[in-house]
MDTraj code that builds the backbone (N, CA, C; nanometers):
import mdtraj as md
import numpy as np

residues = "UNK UNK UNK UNK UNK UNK UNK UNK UNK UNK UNK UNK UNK UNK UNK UNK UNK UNK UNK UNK UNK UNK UNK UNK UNK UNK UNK UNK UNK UNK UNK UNK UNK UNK UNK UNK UNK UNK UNK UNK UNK UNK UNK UNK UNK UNK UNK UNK UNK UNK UNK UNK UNK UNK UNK UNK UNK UNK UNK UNK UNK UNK UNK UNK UNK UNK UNK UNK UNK UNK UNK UNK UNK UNK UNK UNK UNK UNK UNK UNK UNK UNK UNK UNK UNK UNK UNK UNK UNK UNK UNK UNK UNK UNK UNK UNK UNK UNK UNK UNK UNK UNK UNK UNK UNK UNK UNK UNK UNK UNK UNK UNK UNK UNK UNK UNK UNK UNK UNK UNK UNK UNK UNK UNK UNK UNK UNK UNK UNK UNK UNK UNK UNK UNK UNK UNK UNK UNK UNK UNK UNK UNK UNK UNK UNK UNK UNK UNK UNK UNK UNK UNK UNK UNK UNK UNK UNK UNK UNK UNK UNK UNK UNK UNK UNK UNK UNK UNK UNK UNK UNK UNK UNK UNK UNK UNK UNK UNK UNK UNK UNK UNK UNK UNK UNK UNK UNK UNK UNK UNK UNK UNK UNK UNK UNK UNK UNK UNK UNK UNK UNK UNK UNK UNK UNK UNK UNK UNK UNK UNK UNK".split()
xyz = np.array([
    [4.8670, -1.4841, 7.5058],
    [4.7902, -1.6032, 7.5379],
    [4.8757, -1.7000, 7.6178],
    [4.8359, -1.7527, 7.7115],
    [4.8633, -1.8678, 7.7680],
    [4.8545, -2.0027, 7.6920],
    [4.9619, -2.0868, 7.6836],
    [5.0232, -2.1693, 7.6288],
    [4.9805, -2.3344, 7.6715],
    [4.9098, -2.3703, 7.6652],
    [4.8214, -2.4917, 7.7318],
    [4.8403, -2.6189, 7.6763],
    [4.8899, -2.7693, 7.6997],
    [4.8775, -2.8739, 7.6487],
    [4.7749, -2.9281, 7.7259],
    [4.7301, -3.0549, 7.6630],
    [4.6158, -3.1127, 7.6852],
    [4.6584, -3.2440, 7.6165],
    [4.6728, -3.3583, 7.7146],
    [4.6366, -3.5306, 7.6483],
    [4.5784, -3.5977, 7.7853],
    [4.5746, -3.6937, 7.6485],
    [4.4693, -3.8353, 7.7369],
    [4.5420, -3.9378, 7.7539],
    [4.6201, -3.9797, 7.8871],
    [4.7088, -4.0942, 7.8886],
    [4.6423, -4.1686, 7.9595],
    [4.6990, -4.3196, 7.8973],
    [4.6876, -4.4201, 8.0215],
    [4.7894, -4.4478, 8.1527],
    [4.7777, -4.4983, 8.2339],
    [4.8298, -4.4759, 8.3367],
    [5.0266, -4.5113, 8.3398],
    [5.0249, -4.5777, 8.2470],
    [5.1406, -4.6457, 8.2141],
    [5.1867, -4.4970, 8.0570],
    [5.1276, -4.4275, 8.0982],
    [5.1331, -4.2997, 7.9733],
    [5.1473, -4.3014, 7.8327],
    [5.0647, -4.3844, 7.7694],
    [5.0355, -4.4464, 7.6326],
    [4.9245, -4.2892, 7.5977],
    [4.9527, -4.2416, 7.4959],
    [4.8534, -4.1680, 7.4025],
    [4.7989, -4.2152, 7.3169],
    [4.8386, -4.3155, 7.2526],
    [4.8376, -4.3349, 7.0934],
    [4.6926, -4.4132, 7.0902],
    [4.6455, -4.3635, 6.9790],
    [4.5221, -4.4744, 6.9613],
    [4.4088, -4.4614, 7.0550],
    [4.3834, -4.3213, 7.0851],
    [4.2651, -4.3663, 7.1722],
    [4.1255, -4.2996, 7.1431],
    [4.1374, -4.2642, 7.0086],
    [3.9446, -4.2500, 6.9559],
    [3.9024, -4.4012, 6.9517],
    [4.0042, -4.4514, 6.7966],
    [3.9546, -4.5597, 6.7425],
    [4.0584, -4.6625, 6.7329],
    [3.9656, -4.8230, 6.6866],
    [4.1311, -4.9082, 6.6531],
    [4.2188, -4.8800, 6.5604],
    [4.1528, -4.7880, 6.4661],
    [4.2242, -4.7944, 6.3717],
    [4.3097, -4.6785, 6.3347],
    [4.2247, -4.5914, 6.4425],
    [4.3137, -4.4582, 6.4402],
    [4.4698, -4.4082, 6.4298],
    [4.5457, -4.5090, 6.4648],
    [4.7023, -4.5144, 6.4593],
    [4.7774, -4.6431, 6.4877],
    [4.7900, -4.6913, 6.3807],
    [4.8312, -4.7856, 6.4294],
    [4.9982, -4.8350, 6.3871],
    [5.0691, -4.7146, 6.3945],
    [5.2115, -4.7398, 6.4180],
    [5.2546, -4.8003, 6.5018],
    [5.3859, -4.8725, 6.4637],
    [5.4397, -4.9965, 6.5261],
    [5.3596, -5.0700, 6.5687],
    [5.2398, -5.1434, 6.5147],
    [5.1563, -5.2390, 6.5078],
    [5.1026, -5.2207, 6.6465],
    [5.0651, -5.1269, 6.6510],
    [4.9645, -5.0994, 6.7966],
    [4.8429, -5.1450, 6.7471],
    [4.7500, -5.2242, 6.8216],
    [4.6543, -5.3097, 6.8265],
    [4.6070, -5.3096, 6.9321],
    [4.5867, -5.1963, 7.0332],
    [4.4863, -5.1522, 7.1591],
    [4.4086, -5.0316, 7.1258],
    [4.3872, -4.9652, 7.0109],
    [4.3371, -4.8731, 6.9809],
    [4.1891, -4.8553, 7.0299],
    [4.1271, -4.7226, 7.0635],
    [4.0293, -4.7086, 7.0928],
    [3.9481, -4.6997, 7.2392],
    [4.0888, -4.7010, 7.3032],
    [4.0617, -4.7605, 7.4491],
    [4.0119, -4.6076, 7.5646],
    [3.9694, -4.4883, 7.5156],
    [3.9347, -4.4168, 7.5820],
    [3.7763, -4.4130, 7.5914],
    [3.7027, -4.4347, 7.4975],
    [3.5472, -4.3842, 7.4612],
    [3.4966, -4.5124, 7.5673],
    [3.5583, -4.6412, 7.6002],
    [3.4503, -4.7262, 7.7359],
    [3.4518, -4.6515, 7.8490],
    [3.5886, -4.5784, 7.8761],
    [3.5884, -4.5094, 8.0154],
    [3.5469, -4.3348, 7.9845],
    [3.4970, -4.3201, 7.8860],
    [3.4617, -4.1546, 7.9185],
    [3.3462, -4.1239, 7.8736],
    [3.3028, -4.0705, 8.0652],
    [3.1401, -4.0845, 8.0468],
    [3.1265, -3.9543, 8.0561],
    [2.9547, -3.9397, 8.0879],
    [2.9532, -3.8075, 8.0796],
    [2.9808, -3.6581, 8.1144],
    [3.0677, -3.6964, 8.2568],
    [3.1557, -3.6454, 8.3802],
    [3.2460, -3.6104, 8.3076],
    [3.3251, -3.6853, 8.2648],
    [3.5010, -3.6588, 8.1712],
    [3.4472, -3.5259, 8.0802],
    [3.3359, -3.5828, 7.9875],
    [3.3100, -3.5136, 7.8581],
    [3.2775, -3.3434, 7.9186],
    [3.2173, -3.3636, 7.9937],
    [3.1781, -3.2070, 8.0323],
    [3.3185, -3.1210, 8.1376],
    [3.3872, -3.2189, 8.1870],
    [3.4907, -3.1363, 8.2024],
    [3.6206, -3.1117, 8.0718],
    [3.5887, -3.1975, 8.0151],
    [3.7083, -3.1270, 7.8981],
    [3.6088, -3.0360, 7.7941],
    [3.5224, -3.0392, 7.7917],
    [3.4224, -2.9157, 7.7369],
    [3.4624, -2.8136, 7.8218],
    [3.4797, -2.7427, 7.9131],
    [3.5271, -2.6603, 8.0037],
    [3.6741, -2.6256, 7.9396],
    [3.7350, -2.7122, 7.9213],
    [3.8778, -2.7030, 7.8898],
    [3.9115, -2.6293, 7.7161],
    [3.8107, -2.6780, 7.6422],
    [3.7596, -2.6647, 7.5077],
    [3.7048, -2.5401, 7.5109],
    [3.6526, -2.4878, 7.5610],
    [3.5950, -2.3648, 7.6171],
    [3.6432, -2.2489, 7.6770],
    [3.7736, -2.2871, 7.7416],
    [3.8754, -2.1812, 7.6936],
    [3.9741, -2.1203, 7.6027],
    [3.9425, -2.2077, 7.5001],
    [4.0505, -2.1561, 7.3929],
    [4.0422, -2.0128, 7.3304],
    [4.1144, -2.0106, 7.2869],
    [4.1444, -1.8757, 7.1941],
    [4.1680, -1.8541, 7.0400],
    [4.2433, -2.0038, 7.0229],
    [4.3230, -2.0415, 6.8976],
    [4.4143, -2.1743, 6.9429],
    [4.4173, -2.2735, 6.8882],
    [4.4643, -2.4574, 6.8456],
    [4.5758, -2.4376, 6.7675],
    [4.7066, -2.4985, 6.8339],
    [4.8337, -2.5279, 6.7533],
    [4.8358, -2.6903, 6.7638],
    [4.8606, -2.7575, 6.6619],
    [4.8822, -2.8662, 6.6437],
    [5.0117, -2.9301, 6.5636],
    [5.0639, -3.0441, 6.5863],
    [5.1255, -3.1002, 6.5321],
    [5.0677, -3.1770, 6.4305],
    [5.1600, -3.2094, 6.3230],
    [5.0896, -3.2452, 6.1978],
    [5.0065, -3.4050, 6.2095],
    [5.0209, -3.4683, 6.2510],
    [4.9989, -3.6101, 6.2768],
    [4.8249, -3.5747, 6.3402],
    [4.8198, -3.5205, 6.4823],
    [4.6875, -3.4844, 6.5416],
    [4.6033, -3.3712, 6.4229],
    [4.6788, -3.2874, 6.3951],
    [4.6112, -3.2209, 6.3102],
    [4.5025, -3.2790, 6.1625],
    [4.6204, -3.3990, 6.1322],
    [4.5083, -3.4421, 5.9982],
    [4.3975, -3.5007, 6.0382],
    [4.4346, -3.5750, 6.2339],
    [4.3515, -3.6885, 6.2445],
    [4.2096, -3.5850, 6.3146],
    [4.2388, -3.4454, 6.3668],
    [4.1263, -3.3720, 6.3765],
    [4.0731, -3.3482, 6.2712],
    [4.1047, -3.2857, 6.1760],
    [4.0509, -3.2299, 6.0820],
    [3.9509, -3.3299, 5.9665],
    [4.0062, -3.4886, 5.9574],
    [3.9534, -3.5610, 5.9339],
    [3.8133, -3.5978, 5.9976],
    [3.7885, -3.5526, 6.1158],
    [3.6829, -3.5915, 6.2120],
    [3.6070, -3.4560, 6.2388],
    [3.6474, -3.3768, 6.3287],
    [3.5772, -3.2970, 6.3873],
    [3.5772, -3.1266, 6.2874],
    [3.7062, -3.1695, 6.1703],
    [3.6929, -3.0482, 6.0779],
    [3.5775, -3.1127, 5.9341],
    [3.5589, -3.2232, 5.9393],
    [3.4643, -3.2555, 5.8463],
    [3.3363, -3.2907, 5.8507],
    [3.2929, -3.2062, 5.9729],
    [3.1418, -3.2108, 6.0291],
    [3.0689, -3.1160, 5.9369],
    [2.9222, -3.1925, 5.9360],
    [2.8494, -3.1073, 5.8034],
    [2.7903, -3.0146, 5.8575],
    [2.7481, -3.0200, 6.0031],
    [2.7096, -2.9108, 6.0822],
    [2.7546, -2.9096, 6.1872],
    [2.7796, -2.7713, 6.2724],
    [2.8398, -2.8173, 6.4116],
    [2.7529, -2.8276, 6.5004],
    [2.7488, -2.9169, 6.6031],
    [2.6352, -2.9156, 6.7444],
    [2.6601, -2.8425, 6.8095],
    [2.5868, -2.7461, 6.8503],
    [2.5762, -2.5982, 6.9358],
    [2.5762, -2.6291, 7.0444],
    [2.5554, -2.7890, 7.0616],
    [2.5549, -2.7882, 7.2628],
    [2.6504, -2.9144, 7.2340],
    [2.7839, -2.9069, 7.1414],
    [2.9171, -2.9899, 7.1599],
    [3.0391, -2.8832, 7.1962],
    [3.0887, -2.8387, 7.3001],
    [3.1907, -2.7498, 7.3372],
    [3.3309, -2.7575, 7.2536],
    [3.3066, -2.8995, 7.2681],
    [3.4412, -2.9437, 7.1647],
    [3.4353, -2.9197, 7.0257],
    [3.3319, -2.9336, 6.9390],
    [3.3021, -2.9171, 6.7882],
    [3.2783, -2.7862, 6.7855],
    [3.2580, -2.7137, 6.8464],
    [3.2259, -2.5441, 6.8287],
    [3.3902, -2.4820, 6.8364],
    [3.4622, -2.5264, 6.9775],
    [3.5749, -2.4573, 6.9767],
    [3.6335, -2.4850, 6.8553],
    [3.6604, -2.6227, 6.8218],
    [3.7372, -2.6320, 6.6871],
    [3.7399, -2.5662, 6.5638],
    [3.5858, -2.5843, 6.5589],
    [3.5622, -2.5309, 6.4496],
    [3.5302, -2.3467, 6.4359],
    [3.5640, -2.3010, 6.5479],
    [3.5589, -2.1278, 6.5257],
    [3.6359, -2.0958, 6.5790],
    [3.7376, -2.1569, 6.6890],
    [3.8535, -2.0734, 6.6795],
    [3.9789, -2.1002, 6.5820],
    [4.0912, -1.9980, 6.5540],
    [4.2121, -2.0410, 6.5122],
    [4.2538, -2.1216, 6.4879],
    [4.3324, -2.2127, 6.3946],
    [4.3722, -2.3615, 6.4001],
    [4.5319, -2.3228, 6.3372],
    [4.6456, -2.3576, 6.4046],
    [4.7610, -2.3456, 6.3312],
    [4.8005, -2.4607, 6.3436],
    [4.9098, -2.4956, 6.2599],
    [4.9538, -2.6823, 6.2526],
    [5.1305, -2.6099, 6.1939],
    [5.1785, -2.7129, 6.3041],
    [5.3361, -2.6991, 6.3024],
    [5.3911, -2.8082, 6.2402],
    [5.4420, -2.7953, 6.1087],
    [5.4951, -2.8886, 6.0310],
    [5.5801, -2.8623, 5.9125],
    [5.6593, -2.9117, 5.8866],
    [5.7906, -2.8424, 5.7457],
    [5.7480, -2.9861, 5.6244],
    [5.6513, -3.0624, 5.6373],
    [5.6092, -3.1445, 5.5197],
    [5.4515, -3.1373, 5.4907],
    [5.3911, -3.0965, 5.5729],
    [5.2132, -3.0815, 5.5512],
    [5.2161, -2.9950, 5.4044],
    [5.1593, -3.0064, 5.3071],
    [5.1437, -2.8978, 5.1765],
    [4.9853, -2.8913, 5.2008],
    [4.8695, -2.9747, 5.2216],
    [4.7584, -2.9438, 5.2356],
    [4.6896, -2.9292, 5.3492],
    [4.6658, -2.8347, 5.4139],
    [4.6258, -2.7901, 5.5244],
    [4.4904, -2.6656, 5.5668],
    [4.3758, -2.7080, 5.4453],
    [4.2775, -2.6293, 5.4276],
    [4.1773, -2.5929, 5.6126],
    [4.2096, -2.6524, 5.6128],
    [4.1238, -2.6936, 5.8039],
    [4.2137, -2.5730, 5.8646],
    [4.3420, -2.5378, 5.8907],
    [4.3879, -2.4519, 5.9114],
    [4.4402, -2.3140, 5.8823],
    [4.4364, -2.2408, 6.0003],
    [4.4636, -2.0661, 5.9040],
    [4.5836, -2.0777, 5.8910],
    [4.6584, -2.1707, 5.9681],
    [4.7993, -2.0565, 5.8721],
    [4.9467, -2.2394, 5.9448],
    [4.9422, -2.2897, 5.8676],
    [5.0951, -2.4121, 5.8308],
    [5.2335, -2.2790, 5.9052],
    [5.3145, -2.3692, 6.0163],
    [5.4246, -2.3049, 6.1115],
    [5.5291, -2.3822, 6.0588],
    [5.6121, -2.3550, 5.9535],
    [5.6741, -2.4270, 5.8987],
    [5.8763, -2.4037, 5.9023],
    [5.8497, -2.2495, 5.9358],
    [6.0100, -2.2203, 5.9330],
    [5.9919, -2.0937, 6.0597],
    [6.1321, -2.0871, 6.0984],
    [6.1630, -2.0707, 6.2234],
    [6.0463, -2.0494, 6.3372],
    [6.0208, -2.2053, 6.3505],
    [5.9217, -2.1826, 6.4469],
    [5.8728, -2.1695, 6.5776],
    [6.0228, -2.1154, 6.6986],
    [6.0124, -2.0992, 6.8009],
    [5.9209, -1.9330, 6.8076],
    [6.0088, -1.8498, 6.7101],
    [5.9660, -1.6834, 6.6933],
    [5.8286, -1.6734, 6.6749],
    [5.7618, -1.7940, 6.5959],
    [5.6139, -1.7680, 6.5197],
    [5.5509, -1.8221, 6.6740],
    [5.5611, -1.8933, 6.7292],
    [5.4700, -1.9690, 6.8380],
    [5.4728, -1.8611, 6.9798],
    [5.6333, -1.7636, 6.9817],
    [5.6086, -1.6376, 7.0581],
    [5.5380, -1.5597, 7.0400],
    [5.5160, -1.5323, 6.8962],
    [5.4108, -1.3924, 6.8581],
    [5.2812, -1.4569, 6.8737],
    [5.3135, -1.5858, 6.8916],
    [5.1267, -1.6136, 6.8642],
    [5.1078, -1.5811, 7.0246],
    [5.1973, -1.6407, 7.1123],
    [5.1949, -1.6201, 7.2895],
    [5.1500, -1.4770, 7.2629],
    [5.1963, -1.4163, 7.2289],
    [5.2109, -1.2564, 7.2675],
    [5.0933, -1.1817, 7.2077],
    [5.0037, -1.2423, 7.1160],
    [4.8897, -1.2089, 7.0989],
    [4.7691, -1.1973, 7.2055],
    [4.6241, -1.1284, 7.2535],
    [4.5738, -1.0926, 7.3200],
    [4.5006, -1.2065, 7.3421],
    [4.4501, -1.2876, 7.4295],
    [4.3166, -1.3839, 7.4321],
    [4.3761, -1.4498, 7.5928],
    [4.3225, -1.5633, 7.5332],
    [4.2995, -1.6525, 7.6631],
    [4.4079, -1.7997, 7.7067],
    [4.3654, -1.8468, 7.5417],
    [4.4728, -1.9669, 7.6199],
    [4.5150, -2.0387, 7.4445],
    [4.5859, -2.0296, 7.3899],
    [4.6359, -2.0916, 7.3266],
    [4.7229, -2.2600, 7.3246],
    [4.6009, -2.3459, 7.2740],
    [4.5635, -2.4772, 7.3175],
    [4.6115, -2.5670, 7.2406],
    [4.7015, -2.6912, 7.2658],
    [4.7999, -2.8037, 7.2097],
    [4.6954, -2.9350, 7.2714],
    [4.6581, -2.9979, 7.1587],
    [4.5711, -3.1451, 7.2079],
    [4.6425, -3.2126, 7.1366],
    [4.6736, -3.3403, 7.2313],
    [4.7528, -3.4354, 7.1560],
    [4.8865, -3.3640, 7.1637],
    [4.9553, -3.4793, 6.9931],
    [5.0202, -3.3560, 6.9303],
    [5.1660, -3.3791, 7.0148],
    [5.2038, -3.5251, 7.0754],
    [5.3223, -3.5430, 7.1624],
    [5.4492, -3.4960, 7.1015],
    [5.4809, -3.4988, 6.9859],
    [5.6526, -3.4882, 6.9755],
    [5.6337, -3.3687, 6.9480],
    [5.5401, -3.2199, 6.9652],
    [5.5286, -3.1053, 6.9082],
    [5.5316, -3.0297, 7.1264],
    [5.4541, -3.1606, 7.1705],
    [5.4576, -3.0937, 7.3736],
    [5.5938, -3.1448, 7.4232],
    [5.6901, -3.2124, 7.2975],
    [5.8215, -3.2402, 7.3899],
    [5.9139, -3.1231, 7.3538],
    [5.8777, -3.0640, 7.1771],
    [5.9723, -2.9642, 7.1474],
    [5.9003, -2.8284, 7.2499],
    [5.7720, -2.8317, 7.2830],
    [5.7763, -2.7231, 7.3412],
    [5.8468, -2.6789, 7.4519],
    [5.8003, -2.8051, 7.5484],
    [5.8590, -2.8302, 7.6726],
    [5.9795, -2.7765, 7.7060],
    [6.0930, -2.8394, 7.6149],
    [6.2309, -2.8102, 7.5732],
    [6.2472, -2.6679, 7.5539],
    [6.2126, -2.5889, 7.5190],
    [6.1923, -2.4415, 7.4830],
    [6.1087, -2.3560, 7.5986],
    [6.0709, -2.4374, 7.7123],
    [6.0239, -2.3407, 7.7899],
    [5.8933, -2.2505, 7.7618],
    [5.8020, -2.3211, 7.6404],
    [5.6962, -2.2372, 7.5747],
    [5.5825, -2.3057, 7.6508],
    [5.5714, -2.3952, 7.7301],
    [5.4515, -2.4406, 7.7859],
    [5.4623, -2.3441, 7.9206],
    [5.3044, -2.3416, 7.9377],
    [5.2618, -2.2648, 8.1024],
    [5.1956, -2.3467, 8.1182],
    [5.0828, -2.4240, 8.1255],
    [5.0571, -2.5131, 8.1981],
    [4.9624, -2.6714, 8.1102],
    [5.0295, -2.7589, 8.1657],
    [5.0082, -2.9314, 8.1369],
    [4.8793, -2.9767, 8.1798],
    [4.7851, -2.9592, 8.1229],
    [4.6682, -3.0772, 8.1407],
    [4.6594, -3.2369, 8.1102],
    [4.6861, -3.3119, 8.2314],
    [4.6988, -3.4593, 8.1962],
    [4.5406, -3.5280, 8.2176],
    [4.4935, -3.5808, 8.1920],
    [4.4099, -3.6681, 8.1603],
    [4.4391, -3.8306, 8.1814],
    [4.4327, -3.8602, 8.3223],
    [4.4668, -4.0255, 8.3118],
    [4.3675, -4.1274, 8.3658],
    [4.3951, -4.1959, 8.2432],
    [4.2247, -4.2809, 8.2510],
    [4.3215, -4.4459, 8.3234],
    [4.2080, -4.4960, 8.3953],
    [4.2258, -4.6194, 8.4545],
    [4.2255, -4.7357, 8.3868],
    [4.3769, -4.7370, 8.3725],
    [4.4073, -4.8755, 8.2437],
    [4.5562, -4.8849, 8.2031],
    [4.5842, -5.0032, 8.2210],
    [4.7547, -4.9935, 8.1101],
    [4.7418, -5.0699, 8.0482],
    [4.8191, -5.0100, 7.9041],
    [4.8154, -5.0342, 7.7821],
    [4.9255, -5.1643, 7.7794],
    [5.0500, -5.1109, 7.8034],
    [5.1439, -5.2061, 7.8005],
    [5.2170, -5.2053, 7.6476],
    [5.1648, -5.0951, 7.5678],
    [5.2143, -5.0597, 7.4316],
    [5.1695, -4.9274, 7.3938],
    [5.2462, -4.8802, 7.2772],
    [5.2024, -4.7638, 7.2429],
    [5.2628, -4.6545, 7.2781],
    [5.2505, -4.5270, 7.2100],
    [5.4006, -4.4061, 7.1694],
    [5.3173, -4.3446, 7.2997],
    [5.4440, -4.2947, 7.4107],
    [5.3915, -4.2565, 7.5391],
    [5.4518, -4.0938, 7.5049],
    [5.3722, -4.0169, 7.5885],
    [5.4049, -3.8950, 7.6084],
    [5.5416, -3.8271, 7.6486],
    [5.6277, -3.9036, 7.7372],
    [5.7291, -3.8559, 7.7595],
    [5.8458, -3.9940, 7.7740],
    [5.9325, -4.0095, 7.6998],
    [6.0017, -4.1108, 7.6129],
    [6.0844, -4.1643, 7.6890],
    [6.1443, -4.2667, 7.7772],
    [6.2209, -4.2952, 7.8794],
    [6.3626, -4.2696, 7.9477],
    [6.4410, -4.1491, 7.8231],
    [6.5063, -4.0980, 7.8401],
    [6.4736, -3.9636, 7.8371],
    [6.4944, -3.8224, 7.8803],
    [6.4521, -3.6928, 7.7964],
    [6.4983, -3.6272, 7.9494],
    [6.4632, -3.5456, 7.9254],
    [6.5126, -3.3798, 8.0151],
    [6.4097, -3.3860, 8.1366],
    [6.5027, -3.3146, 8.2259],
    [6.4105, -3.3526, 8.3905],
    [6.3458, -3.2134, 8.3996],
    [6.2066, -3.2226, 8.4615],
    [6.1362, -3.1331, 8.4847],
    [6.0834, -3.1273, 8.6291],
    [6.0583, -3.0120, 8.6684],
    [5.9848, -2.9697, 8.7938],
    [5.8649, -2.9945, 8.7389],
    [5.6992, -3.0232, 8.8151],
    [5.6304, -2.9551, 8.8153],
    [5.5299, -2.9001, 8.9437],
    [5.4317, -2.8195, 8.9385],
    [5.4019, -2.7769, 9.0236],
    [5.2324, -2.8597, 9.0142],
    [5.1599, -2.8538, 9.0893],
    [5.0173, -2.9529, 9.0939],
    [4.9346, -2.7910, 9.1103],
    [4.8621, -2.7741, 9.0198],
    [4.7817, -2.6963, 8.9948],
    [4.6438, -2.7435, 9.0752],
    [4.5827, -2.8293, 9.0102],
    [4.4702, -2.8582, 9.0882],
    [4.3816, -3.0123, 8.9750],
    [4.3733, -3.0773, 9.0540],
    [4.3396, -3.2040, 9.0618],
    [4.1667, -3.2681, 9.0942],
    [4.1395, -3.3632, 8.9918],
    [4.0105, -3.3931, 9.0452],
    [3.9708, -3.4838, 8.9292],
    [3.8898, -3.6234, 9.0081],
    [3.8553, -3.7213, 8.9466],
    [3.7187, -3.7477, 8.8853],
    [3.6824, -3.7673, 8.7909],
    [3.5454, -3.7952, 8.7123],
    [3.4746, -3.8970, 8.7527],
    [3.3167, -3.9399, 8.7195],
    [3.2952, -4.0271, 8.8025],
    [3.3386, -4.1358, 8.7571],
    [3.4189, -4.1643, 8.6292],
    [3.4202, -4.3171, 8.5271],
    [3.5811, -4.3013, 8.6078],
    [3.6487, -4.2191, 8.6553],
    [3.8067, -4.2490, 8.7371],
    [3.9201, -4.2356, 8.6389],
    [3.8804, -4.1186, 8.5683],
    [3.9907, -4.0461, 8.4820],
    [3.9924, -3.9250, 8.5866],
    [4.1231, -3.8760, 8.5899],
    [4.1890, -3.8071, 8.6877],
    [4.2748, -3.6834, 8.6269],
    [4.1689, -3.5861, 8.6181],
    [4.2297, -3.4393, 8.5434],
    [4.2886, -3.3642, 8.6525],
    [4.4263, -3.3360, 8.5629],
    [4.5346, -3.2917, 8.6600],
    [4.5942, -3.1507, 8.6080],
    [4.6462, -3.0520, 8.6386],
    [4.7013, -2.9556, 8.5643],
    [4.8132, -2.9364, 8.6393],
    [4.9377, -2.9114, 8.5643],
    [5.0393, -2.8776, 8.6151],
    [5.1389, -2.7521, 8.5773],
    [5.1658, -2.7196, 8.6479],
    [5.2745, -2.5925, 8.5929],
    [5.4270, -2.5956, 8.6099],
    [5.4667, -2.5988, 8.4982],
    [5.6413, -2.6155, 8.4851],
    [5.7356, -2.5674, 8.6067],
    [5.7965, -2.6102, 8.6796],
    [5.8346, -2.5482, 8.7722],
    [6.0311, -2.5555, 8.8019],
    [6.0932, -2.5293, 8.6587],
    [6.2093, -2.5329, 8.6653],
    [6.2804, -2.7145, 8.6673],
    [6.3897, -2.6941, 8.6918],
    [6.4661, -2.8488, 8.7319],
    [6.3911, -2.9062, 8.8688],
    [6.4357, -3.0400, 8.8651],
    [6.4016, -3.0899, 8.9968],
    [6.5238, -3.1122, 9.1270],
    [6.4207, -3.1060, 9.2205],
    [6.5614, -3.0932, 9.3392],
    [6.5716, -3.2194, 9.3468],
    [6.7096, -3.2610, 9.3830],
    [6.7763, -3.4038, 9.4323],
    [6.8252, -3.4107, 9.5222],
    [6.8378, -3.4999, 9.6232],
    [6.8761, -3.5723, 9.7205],
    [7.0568, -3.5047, 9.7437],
    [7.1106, -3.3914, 9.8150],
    [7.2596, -3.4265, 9.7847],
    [7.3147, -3.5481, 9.8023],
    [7.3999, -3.5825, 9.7662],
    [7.5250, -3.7092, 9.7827],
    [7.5744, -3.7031, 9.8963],
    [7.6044, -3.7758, 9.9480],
    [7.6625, -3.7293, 10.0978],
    [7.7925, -3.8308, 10.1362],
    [7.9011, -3.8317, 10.2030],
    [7.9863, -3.9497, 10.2309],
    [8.0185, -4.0394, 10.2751],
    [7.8406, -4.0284, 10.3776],
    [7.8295, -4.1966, 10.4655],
    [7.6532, -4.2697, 10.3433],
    [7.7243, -4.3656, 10.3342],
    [7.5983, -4.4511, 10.2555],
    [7.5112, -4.4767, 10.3838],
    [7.3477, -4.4995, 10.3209],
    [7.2677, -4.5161, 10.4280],
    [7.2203, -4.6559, 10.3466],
    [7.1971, -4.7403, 10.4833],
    [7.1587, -4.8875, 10.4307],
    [7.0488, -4.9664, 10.4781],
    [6.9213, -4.9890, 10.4115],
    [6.7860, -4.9935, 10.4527],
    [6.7919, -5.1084, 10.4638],
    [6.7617, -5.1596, 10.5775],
    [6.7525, -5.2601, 10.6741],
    [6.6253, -5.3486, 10.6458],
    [6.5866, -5.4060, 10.6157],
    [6.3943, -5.4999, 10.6477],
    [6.4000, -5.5650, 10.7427],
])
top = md.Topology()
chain = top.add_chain()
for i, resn in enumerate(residues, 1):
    res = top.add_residue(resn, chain, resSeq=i)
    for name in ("N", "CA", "C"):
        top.add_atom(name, md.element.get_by_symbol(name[0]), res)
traj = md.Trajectory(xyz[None], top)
């Protein structure tokens, strides 16, 4: 299976908090909720598409309770919701060494878990899918287990809130897969890892920009 992340940033790359206000509100984040004004029905049917390729859901423990709380405690599923169907019939694994209750999922990734997340790669399907779930897409990253980055960036800065990639961390290539904007001006992007990035050599005459 192909190895897929998936988030919803703001432009200033804030994740946190964006069903509800109350949904997370570590380090006194108090912008919560700020995706559902901008995602209309354009957004929704392209990440139904995205939802629609899965195979099987790895999650980090944090996204995991806050799915399972919501979309795993539906009393019935809607047959024409892409998103509530995938969840709820494909695979669900959750990567965590403190979760003990984890009924929503088949199977808690708790010890050596680079080997377990290969065999799951190496299993037959389609796309093995990470929503949310940031400090679980930085250990992947780091490990070279992602194939390709679905960003999601909606028109807005937060100006607070736990961002996707932390202001120090490891330099990445990527490659622009293919790009395209919704009509509410969230801007789905996919990218593919593409090694280190090239730099500028150093050279021994300084160049000095003039206005």
């Amino acid at each position: 299976m192909k190895l897929t992340t998936t988030t919803m940033i703001s432009v200033d790359g804030v994740m946190q908090g964006l069903g509800t206000p109350d949904e997370d509100r570590r380090g006194d984040f108090d912008r919560g909720g700020w995706v559902l004004p901008l995602f209309d029905e354009d957004a929704a049917a392209e990440l139904g598409k995205i939802y629609a390729r899965a195979d099987a859901f790895l999650f980090g423990r944090w996204t995991y309770e806050v799915f399972a709380a919501s979309w795993g405690a539906m009393a019935e599923i809607p047959p024409d919701n892409p998103v509530a169907v995938a969840l709820n019939t494909r695979a669900r694994y959750v990567v965590s060494t403190t979760l003990k209750d984890a009924k929503w999922a088949k199977e808690v990734i708790s010890a050596d878990i680079e080997t377990a997340i290969r065999k799951l790669k190496a299993e037959p399907g389609g796309e093995l899918q990470v929503h949310g779930s940031g400090q679980l897409v930085r250990w992947l990253l780091e490990r070279n287990l992602i194939d390709e980055i679905n960003l999601i960036t909606f028109p807005l800065i937060l100006g607070q809130g736990k961002r996707l990639f932390p202001g120090i961390g490891s330099d990445r290539a990527l490659e622009l897969v293919q790009s395209r904007v919704s009509n509410g001006g969230a801007i789905f992007s996919v990218f593919r890892p593409a090694g280190r990035p090239r730099y500028e050599a150093a050279t021994s005459q300084s160049t000095t920009v003039k206005s």
